[in-house]
C-alpha positions in Angstrom: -6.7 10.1 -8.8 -4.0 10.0 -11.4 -1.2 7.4 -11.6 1.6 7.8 -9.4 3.4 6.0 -11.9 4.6 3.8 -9.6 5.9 -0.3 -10.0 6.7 -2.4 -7.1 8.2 -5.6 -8.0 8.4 -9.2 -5.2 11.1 -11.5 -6.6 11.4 -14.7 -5.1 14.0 -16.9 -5.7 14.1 -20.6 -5.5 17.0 -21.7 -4.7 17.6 -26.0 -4.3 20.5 -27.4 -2.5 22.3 -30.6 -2.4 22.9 -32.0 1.3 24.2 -35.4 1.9 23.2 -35.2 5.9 20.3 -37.9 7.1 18.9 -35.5 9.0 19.5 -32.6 7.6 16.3 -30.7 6.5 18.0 -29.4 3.0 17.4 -33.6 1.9 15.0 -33.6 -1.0 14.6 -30.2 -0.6 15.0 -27.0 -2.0 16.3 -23.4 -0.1 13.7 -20.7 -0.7 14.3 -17.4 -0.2 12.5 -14.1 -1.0 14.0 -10.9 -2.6 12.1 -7.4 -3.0 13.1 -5.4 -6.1 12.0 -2.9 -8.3 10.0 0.2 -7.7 9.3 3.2 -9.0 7.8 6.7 -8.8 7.0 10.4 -10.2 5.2 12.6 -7.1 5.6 9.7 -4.5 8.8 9.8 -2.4 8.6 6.7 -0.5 6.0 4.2 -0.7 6.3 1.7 2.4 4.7 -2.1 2.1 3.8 -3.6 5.1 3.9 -7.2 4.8 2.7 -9.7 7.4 3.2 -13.2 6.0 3.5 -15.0 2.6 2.6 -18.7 1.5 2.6 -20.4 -2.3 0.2 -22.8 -3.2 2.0 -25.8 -3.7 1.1 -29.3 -5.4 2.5 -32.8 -5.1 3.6 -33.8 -8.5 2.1 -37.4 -7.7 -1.3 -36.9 -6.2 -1.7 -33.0 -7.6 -3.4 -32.5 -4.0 -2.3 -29.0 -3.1 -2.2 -26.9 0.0 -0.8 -23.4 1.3 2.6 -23.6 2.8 3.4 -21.0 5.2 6.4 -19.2 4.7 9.4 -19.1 7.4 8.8 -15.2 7.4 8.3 -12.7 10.8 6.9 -9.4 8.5 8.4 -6.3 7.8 8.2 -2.8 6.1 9.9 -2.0 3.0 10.6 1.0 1.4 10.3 0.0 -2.3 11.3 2.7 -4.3 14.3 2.1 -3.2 14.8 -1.3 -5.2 14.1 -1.1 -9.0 15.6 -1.6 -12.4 17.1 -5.1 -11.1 18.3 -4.3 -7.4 17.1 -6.6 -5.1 16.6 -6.8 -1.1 16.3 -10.8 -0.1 13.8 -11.3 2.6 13.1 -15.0 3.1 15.7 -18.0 2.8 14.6 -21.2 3.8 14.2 -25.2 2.7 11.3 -25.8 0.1 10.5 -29.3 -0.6 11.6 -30.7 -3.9 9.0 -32.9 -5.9 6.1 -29.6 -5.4 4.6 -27.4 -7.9 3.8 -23.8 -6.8 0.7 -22.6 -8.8 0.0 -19.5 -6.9 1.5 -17.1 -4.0 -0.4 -14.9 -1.2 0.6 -11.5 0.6 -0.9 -10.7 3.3 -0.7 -7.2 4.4 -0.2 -5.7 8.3 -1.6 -1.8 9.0 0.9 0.2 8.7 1.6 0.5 4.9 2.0 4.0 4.1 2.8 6.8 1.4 5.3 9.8 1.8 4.7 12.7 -1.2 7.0 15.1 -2.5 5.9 17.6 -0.6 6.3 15.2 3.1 3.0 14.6 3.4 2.2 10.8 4.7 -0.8 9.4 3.6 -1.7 6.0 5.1 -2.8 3.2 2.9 -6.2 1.0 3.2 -7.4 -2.6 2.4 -10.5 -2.9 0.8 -12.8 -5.8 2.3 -11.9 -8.7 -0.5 -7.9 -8.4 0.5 -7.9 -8.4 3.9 -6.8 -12.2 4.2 -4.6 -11.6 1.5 -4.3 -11.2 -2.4 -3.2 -14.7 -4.4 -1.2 -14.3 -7.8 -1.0 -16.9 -10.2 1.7 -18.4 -11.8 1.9 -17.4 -15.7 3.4 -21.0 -15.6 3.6 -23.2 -12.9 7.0 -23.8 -11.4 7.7 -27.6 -10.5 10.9 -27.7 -7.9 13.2 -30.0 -9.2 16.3 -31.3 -6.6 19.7 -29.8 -6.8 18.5 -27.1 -9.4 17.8 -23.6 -8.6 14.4 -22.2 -9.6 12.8 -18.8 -8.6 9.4 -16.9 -8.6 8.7 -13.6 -9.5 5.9 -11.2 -8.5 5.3 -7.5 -10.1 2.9 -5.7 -8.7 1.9 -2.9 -10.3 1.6 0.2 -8.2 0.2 2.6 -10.9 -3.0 0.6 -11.3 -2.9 -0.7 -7.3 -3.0 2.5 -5.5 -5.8 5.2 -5.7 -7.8 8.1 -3.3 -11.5 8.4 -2.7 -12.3 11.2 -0.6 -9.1 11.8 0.6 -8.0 8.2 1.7 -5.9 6.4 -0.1 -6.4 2.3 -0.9 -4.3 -0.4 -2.5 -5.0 -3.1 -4.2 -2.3 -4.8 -6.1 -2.7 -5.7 -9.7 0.0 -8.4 -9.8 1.8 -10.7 -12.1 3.8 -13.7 -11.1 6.2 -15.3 -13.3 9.2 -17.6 -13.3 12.9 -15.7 -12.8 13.7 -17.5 -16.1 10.5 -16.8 -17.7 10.7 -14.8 -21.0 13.0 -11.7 -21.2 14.7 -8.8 -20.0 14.2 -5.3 -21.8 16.9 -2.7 -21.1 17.6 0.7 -22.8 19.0 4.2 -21.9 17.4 7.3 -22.6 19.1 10.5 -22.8 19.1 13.1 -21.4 18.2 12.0 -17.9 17.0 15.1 -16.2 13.8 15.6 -18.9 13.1 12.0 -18.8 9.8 11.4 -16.4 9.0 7.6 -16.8 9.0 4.8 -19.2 5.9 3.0 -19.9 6.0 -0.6 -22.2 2.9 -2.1 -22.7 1.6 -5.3 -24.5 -1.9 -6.9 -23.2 -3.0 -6.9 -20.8 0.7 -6.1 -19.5 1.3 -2.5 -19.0 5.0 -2.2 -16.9 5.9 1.4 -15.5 9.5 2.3 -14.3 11.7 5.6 -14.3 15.6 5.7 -15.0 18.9 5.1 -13.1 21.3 7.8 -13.1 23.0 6.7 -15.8 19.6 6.8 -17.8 19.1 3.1 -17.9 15.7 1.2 -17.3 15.1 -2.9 -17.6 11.5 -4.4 -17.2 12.1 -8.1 -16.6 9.8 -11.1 -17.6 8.4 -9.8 -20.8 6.7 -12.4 -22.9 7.8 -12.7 -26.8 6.1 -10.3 -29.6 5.7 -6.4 -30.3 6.2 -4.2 -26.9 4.6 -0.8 -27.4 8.0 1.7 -25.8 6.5 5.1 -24.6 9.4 7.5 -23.1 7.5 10.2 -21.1 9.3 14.0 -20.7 8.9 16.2 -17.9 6.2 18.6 -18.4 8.1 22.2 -18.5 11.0 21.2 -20.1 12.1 21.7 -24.3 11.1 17.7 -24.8 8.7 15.9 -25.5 7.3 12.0 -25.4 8.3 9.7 -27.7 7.0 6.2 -28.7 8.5 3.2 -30.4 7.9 -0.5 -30.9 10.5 -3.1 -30.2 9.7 -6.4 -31.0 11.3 -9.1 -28.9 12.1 -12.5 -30.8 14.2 -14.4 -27.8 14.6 -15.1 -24.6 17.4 -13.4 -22.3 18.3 -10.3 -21.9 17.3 -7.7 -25.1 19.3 -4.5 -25.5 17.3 -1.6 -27.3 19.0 0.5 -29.6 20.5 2.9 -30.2 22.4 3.8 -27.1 20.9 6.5 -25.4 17.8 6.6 -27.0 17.5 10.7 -27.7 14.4 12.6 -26.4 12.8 14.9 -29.0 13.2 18.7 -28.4 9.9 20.1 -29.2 9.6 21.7 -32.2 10.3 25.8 -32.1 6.9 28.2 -31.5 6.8 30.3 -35.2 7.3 33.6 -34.5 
């Protein structure tokens, strides 16, 4: 099966509240709530996660004795292509306890996540056996919730390496990574013109981040560690372009702006006569 060049991205943001209340449950706590962001796609119209329940993995900073905590979370389906490039759809708000490190998170997946082509076909998508109780990310860095300051979590699944078909059914798999929301940077360009422009592909190991453009032309991968990022811009087969490839090297945290502004697809070169 080829790539569906596809990138589904879970953002979950930390958020940790003040209360001055005895009995108040926001004391020593944190407000945790979930965002889904970022997907994208080429021959895939709609690609629909079903999600059943999520939990992090959360130490005590004293006695590093960790457990799963349950998320405050009743499931849903979400349409993910709808949310890329930085739009996000919040799907969990609730207390966290201050004084715990999250090391890891866990999805756990319901039956009814699905595909939807280009041409309307649905395609329902399977578990293999090793995922049915769910699929744990790690941290790239552990995250230790500190009172009265806002932290968040990230989690970028990959659908381009998560999805694939064997005999006509179709499986995922998620090839995730989790960072923190103010872990490493933010890579944004524009590519001109949009309408020859297929996908964008950086990649920097074992990181390999896939995303198509807004109608403006823009595209942003978050989270992207320091050092030389491999830029591939990807034309439409049919059309008078053709693919391009750079290397941007990213020397700071923040949010990086590649230029120039558009960055110009190729045309390809004229057939002698």
């Amino acid at each position: 099966m080829q790539n569906k060049y596809l990138l589904v991205t879970l953002l979950f943001l930390l958020a940790l509240l003040p209360s001055c209340e005895k009995n108040d449950p926001s004391v020593n706590a944190g407000r945790l709530r979930v965002k889904l962001t970022d997907a994208t796609d080429i021959t895939i119209r709609e690609l629909y996660l079903d999600i059943r329940e999520i939990s992090v993995y959360a130490t005590d900073t004293a006695s590093m004795e960790g457990e799963w905590v349950t998320l405050d979370y009743t499931g849903g389906e979400y349409n993910l292509l709808k949310w890329m490039n930085g739009k996000s759809l919040e799907i969990v708000n609730q207390y966290f306890p201050a004084g715990k490190t999250i090391q890891s998170a866990r999805l756990v997946f319901g039956n009814n996540s699905r595909i939807h082509t280009v041409t309307d076909t649905i395609y329902s998508l399977h578990y293999p056996p090793e995922i049915i109780d769910g699929v744990v990310i790690d941290l790239a860095e552990p995250i230790t919730i500190m009172p009265n300051v806002i932290s968040g979590l990230v989690i970028d699944v990959n659908a381009a390496l998560s999805i694939w078909e064997a005999d006509g059914t179709y499986f995922l798999h998620p090839v995730a990574r989790a960072f923190s929301e103010t872990y490493g940077s933010s890579l944004r360009g524009y590519v001109a013109p949009t309408i020859a422009t297929a996908s964008v592909v950086v990649i920097q190991d074992p990181d390999t981040l896939i995303t198509i453009l807004e109608e403006d032309g823009m595209f942003l991968f978050p989270g992207l560690q320091e050092g030389p990022w491999e830029i591939y811009l990807f034309a439409k087969p049919g059309t008078i372009y053709k693919d391009t490839a750079f290397i941007w090297n990213i020397e700071a945290p923040g949010m990086i702006d590649i230029t120039p502004k558009p960055l110009q697809l190729p045309r390809q070169a004229a057939a002698p006569n």
